[in-house]
C-alpha positions, -999 to 999 in steps of 0.1 A, spaced: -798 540 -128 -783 534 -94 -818 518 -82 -814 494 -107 -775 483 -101 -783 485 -61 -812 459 -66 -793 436 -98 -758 441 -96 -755 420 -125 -778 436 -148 -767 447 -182 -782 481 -193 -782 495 -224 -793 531 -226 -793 560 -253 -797 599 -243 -823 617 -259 -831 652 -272 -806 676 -284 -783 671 -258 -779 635 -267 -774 635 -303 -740 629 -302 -746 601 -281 -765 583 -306 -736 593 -333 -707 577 -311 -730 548 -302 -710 518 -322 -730 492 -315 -766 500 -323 -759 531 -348 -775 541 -374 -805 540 -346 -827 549 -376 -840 545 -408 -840 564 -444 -875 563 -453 -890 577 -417 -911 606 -425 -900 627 -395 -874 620 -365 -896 592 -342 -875 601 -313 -865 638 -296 -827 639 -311 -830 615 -336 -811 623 -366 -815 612 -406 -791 586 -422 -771 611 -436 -767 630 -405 -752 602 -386 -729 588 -413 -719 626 -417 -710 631 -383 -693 596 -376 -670 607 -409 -666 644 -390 -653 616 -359 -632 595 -381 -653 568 -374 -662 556 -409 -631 546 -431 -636 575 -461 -624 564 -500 -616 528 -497 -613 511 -534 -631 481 -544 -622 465 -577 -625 438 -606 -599 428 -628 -599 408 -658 -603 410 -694 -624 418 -708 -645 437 -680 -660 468 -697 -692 451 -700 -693 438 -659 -722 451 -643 -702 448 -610 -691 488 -607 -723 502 -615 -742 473 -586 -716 479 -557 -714 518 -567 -751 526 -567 -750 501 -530 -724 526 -517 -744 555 -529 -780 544 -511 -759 534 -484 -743 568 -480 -701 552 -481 -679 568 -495 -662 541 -514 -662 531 -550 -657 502 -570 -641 501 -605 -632 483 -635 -601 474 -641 -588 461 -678 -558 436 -674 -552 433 -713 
């Protein structure tokens, strides 16, 4: 890393630390994190970590807001499809929110 700044000063570097000892690295990474995908059969990287691992450990970091409330209002809105579109998105998406219907009759 010095050999690069010494010959362009003006370089921008983006690096992530691999293995175990750089896990956490890639959990307090905010601009490139998740750095990996559900549906990966195994980690593709030395320290890579699942979906559910990151998003577990950026809660444990109070880095993800936790219980926020989404809702519709109206009447009637029993029949809105809304909760059950935006909860199941939460739910794949492993955020911890939830969306409900709210009756204003």
């Amino acid at each position: 890393l010095p050999a690069v700044r010494e010959a362009n000063p003006s370089a921008s570097i983006v690096s992530i630390c691999v293995g175990e000892a750089g896990k956490l690295s890639r959990v307090l990474n905010d601009t490139m994190t998740p750095v990996t995908h559900a549906r990966l059969p195994a980690a593709a990287a030395p320290g890579q970590l699942s979906t559910a691992e990151l998003v577990a450990l950026r809660q444990s970091q109070g880095m993800v807001p936790s219980g926020m409330r989404f809702c519709i209002f109206g009447s009637p809105v029993a029949k809105s499809p809304s909760p059950a579109t935006h909860n199941a998105a939460f739910a794949a998406h492993l955020m911890p929110h939830r969306y409900d219907a709210v009756d204003t009759s």
